[in-house]
C-alpha positions in Angstrom: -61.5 -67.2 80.7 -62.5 -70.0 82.9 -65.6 -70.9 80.2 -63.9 -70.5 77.0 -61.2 -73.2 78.9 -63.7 -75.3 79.6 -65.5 -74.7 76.3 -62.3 -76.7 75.1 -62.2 -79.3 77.6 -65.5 -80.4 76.5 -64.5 -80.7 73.1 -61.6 -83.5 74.3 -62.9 -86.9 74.8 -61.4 -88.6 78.4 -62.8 -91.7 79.3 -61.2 -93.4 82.4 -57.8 -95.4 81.4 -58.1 -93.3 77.7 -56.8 -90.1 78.9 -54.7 -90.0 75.8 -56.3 -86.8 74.5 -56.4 -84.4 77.5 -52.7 -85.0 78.1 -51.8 -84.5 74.3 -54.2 -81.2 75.0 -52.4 -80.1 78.3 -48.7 -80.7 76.7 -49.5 -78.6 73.9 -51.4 -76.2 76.1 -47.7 -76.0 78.3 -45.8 -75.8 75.3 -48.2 -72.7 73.6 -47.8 -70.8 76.6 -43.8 -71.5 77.7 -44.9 -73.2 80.8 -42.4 -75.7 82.3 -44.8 -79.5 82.3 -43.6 -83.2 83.8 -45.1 -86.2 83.0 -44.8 -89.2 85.1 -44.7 -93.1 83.9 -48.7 -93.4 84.6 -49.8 -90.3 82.7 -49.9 -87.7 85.4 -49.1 -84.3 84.3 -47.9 -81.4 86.4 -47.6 -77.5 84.6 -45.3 -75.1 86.9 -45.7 -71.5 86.5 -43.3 -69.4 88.6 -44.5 -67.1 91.2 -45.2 -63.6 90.5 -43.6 -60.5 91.9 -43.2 -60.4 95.9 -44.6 -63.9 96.3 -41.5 -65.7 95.8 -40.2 -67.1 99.2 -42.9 -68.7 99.6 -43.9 -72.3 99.4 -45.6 -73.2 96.2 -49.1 -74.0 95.9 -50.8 -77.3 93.4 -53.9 -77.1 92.3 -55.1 -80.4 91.3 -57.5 -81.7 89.1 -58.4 -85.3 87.3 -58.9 -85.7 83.6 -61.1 -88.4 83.2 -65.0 -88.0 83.3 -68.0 -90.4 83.8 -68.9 -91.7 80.4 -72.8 -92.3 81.2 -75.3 -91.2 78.5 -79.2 -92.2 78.2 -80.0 -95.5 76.3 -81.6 -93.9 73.6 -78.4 -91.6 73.1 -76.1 -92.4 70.1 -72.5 -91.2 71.2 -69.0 -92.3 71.3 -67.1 -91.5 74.1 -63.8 -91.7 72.8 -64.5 -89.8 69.5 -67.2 -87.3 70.0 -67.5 -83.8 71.9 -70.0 -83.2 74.4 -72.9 -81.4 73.6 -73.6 -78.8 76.5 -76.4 -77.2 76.8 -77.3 -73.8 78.6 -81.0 -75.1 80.5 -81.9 -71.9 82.6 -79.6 -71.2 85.3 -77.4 -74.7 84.7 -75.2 -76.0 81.8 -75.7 -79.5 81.1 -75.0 -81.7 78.3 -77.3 -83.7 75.7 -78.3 -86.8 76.5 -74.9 -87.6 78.4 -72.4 -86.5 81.2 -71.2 -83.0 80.9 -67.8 -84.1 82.7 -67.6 -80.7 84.9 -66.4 -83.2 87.3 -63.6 -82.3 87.2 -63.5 -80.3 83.7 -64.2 -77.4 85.3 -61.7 -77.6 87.9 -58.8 -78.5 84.9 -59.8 -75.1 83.5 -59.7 -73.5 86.5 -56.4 -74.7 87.1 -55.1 -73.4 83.4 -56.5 -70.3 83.5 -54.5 -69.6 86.8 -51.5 -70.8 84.7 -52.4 -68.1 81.8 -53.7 -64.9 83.7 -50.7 -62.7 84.2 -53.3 -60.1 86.2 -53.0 -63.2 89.4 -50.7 -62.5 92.5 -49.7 -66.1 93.7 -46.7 -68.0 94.9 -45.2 -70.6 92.4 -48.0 -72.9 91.0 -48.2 -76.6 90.2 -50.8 -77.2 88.2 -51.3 -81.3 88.8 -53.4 -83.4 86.4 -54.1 -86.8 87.5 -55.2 -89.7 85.3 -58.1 -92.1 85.9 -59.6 -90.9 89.0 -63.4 -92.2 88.6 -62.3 -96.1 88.0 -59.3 -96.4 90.6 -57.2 -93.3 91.5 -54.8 -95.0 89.3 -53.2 -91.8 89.0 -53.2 -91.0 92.6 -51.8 -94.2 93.6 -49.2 -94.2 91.1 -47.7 -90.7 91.2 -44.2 -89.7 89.7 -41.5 -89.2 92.5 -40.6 -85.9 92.5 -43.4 -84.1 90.7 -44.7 -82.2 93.4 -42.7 -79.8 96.0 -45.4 -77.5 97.1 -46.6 -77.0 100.9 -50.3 -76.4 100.1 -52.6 -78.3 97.7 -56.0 -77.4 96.9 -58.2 -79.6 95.2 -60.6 -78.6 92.4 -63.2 -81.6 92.2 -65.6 -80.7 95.0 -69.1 -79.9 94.2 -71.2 -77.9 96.2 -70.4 -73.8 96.4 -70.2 -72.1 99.3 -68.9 -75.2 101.3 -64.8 -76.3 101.8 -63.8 -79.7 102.3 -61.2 -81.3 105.2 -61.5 -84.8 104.6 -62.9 -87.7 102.8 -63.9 -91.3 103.0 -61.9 -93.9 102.0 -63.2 -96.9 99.9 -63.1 -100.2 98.5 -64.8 -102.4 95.6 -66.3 -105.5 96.0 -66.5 -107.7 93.1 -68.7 -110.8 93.1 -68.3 -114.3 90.6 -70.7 -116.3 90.1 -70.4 -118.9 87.3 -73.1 -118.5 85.0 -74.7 -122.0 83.9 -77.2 -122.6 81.4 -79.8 -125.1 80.4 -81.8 -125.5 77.5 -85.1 -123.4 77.7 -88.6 -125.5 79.0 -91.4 -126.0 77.0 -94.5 -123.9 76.7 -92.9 -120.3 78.3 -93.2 -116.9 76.9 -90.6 -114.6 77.4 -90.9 -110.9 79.3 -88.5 -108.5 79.5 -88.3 -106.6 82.5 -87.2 -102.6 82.3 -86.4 -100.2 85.0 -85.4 -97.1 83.6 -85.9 -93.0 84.7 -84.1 -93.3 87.7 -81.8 -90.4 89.5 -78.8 -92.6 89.9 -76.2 -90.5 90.9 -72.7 -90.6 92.7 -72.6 -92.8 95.1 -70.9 -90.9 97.6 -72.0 -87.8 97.5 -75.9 -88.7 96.3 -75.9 -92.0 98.5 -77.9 -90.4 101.2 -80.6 -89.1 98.9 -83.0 -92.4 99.6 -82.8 -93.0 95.5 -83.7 -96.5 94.1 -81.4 -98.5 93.5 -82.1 -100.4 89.7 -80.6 -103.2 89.9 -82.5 -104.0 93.2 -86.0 -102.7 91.3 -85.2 -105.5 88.7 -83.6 -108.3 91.1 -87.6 -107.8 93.2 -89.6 -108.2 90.2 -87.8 -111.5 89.3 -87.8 -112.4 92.9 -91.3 -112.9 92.8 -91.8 -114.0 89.8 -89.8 -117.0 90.3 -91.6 -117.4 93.9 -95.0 -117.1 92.6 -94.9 -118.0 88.5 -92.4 -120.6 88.7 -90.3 -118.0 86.5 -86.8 -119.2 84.8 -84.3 -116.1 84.6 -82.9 -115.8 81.3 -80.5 -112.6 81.6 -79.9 -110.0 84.1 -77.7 -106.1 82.9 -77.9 -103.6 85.1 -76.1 -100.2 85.9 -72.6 -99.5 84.8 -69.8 -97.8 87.0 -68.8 -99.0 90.3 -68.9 -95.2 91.7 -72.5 -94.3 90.4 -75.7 -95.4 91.8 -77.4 -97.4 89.2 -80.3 -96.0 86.9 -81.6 -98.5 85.1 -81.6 -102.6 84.8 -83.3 -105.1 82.2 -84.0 -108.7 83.1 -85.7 -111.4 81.1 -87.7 -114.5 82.0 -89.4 -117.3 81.1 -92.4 -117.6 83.0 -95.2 -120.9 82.1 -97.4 -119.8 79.3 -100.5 -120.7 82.0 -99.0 -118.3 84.6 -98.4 -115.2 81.8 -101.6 -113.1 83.0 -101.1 -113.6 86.8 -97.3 -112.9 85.9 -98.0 -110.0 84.1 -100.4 -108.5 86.4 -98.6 -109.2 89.8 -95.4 -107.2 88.2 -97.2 -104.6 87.2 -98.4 -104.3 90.6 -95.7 -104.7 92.3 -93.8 -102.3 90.2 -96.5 -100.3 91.4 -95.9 -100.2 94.5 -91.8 -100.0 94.4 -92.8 -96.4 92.7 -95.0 -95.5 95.8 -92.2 -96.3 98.1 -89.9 -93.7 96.0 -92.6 -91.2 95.1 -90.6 -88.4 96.9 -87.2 -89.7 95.6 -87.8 -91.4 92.1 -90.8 -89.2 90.2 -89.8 -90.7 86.8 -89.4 -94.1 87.7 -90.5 -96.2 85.0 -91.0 -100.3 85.0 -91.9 -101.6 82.0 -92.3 -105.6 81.5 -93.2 -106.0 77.9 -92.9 -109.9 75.6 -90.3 -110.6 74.3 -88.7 -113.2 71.6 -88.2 -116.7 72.9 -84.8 -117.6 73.8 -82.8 -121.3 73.8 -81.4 -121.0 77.4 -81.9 -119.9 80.8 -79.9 -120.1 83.9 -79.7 -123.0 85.6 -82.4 -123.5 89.0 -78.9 -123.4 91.3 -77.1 -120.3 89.3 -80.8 -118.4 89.8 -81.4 -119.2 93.0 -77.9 -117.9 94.1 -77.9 -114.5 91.8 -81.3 -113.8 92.8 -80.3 -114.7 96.5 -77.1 -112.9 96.4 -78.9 -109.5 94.6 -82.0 -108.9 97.1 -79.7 -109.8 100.0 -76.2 -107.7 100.0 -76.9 -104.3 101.2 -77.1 -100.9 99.3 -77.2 -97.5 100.9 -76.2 -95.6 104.1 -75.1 -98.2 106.6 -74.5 -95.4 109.3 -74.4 -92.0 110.0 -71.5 -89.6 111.8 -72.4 -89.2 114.9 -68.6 -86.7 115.5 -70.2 -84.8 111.9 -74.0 -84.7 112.2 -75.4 -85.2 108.5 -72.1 -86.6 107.1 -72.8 -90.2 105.9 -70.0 -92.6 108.1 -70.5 -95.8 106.2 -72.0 -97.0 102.5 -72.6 -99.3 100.3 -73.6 -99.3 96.7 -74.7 -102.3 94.5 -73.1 -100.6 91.4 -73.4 -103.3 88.3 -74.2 -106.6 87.4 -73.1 -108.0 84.2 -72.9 -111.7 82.9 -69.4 -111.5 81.0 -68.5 -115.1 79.3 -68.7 -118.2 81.5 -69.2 -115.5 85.0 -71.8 -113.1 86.7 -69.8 -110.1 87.9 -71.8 -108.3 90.5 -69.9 -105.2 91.6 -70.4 -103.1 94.6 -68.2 -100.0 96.3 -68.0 -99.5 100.0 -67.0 -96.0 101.1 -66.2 -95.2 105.4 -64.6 -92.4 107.0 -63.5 -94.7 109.2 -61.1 -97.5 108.1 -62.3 -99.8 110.8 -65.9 -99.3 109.4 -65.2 -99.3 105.5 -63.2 -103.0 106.7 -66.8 -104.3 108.3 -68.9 -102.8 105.4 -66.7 -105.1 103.3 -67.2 -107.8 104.9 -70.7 -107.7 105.6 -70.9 -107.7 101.7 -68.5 -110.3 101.0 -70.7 -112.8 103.9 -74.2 -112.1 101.4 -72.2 -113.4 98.3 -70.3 -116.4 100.0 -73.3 -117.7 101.1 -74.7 -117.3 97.4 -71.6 -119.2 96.6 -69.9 -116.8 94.9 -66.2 -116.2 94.6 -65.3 -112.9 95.9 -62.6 -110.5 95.4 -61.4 -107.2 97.4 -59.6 -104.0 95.1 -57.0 -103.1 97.4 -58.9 -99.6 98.2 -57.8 -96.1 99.2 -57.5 -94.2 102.1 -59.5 -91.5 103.8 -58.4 -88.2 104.3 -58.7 -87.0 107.9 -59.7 -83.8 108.5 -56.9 -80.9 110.0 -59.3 -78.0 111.1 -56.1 -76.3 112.4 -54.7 -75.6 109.1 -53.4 -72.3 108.0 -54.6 -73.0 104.1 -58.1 -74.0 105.7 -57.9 -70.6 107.3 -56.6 -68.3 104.4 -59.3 -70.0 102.7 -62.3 -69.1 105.5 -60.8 -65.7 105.2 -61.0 -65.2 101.6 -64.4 -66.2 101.6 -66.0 -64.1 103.8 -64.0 -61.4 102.4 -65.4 -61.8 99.5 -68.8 -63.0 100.5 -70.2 -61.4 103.4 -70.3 -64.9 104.9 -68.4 -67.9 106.2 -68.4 -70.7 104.1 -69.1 -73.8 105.7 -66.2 -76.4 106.6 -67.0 -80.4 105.8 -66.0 -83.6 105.4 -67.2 -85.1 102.4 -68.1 -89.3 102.0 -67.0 -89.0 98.6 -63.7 -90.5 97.7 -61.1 -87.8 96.9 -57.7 -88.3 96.0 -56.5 -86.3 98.4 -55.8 -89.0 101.2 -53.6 -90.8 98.4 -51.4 -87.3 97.9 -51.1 -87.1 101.7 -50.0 -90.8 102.1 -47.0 -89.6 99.7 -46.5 -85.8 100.7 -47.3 -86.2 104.8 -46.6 -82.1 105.0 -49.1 -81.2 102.6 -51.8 -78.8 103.4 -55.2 -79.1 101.7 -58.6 -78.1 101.1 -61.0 -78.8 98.7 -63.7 -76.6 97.0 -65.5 -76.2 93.6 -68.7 -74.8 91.7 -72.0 -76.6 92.4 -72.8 -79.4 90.5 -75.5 -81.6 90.6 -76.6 -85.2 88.8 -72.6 -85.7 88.5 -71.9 -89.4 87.1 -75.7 -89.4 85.3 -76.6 -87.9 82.3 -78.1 -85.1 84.5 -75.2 -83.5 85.3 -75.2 -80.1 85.5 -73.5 -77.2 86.6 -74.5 -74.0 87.9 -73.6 -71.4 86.2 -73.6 -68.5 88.8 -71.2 -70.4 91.0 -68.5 -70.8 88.8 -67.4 -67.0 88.7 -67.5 -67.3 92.7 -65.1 -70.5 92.4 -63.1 -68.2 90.4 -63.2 -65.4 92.5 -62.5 -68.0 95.6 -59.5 -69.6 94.3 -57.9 -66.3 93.4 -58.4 -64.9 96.7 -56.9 -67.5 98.5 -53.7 -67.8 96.3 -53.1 -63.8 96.7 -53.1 -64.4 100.7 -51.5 -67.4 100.9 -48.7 -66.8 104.0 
């Protein structure tokens, strides 16, 4: 049930902010089986199913999912987000999709959610199934939920990604947005033009795969120009790299114009120093690729001062782990991630993400950004940001749920914290009584066009979440 459901989902386009489609689905999907549904003013929707026979004084249970997915494909991938299905692909022991995101984060959690709504075989106390809207681009629907639409004690949340493991708590983050105005000049005399390409990278989310010691593209790229402006005299022409402020960047094209007497040495010194960026991430980045290849001439290029500062302001803000737990050994404290840079109009928009579990860290981690692009005289500007989620190891869900696993598994399943943002802090700012855990299938590659899912983990999800709704107490 949980496949065929998802089966559908994949067929719905839901880019962040144009949701429009899943809800239409999910009304329709309330309505077809008489299930009571709300919808608030931002596009939440929440489907109630009553509880079954002997479960009924107790409090009721949400299961929570998001309906918006990371629309990332590969460059040489024709596909429209907002029209076409996703191709998925069975690839051994994993389903993926071709050439794009599968958007099992958090498609598969949505159908899990539904097909607890539709199996009449399930004992469980009164359900709320709640979909949020535009998750990966804000929490908009997190931030913005309807008064009233939940009542339940206990929320568990369907968007986590690793099997076997439940989740207590999450970081809280922030963007980062960098200005810089973009100023042009008539191109010199006697250049050639290169384009610079970094492609074949990992990327990945930039929570959860921040810690993996993957490149970083747009840093690749911003190197490469570096010293070819230092050694060639180079003149940038354009910089576009990554996409989404929540996944680590995969790839990054820059162009200059470098003295038609310097070409060879130009040439040659990137290729070598392209060579050695790929021995620094041999372990991490197998398929890096950097290609620099000629290129038509163009009329402008930036300005020596406007250069100076992006170059300035791209090789010196920070990307990465900036420190580790030392209360959770192996849980990543504090990050950063140089997500984007764009050159939109009259401005260079350099965006970055800072995730912390600790609020007092994620403030520093902000500033320490903001410091690199002031100096580069850029204008800067903070998203307001979300909250963490602190971890309650005393909870009686987190226990029913350590139960049911071990019942069903022989083992205990392990008990985290996550440096992903979750939504769940947002829900407890609003509902202070809730309860809540977080668990899922394993995925892998999420916000990439490697996203897969495992396929055996998905009936143990199953099997999980049905477990702990029949002993909820």
């Amino acid at each position: 049930m949980v496949w065929g459901l998802f089966d559908e989902i994949t067929k719905v386009p839901r880019p962040s902010k144009r949701e429009e489609k899943i809800g239409k689905y999910l009304v329709e999907f309330a309505k077809k089986h008489n299930l009571e549904y709300q919808c608030d003013a931002i596009g939440n929707i929440v489907i109630r199913k009553p509880a079954t026979a002997g479960y009924e004084a107790l409090p009721a249970v949400v299961l929570q999912a998001h309906t918006d997915m990371v629309c990332e494909k590969n460059s040489d991938k024709v596909f429209n987000f907002d029209n076409d299905a996703i191709e998925t692909v069975i690839d051994g022991e994993w389903v993926r999709a071709n050439g794009t995101t599968l958007g099992a984060d958090d498609g598969i959690g949505i159908a899990a959610a539904l097909a607890v709504l539709i199996d009449d075989t399930l004992a469980h106390p009164a359900i709320e199934a709640l979909f949020t809207v535009d998750e990966e681009t804000g929490l908009t629907g997190a931030f913005n939920l309807g008064e009233g639409m939940l009542t339940g004690k206990y929320l568990i949340n369907l968007d986590s990604e690793d099997e076997g493991e439940v989740f207590i708590g999450c970081a809280g983050g922030v963007d980062t947005l960098a200005y810089l105005p973009l100023i042009k000049e008539s191109a010199p005399e006697g250049y050639l033009f290169y384009e610079v390409a970094v492609s074949g990278l990992l990327g990945g989310h930039s929570g959860d795969d921040i810690d993996k010691g993957r490149a970083n593209s747009n840093k690749v790229a911003a190197r490469i120009v570096e010293q070819a402006a230092r050694l060639h005299a180079a003149r940038l022409v354009s910089f576009d790299g990554g996409n989404l402020r929540n996944a680590i960047p995969r790839e990054a094209k820059a162009v200059v114009a470098v003295p038609v007497k310097e070409s060879l040495r130009f040439v040659g010194d990137a290729l070598a120093l392209g060579e050695a960026i790929k021995a620094e991430f041999a372990l991490t980045e197998p398929n890096m690729d950097i290609a620099i290849a000629e290129c038509e001439a163009q009329k402008e290029v930036l300005a020596e001062a406007t250069q100076r500062n992006l170059i300035l302001a791209l090789i010196g803000v920070p990307t990465g782990v900036l420190a580790m737990s030392m209360a959770m050994p192996g849980l990543v404290e504090t990050s950063t991630n140089l997500a984007s840079v764009k050159f939109e109009g009259d401005k260079i928009v350099i965006t970055t993400s800072q995730r912390s579990s600790l609020e007092s860290a994620k403030e520093y981690a902000k500033l320490h950004v903001e410091s690199v692009f002031v100096a580069a005289g850029c204008e800067v500007v903070h998203s307001d940001g979300y909250p963490g989620w602190a971890p309650n190891p005393q909870s009686q869900l987190l226990e029913t749920t350590k139960v049911a696993y071990k019942s069903l598994f022989g083992v205990e399943p392990k008990v985290r914290a996550i440096h992903a943002g979750l939504e769940c802090g947002l829900f407890l700012e609003k509902y202070p009584h809730l309860e809540m855990v977080s668990f899922g299938p394993t995925l892998r590659g999420v916000h990439s066009p490697d996203e897969r899912l495992e396929i055996a983990t998905v009936d143990k999800f199953w099997r999980l979440l049905v477990e702990v709704l029949r002993n909820i107490k």
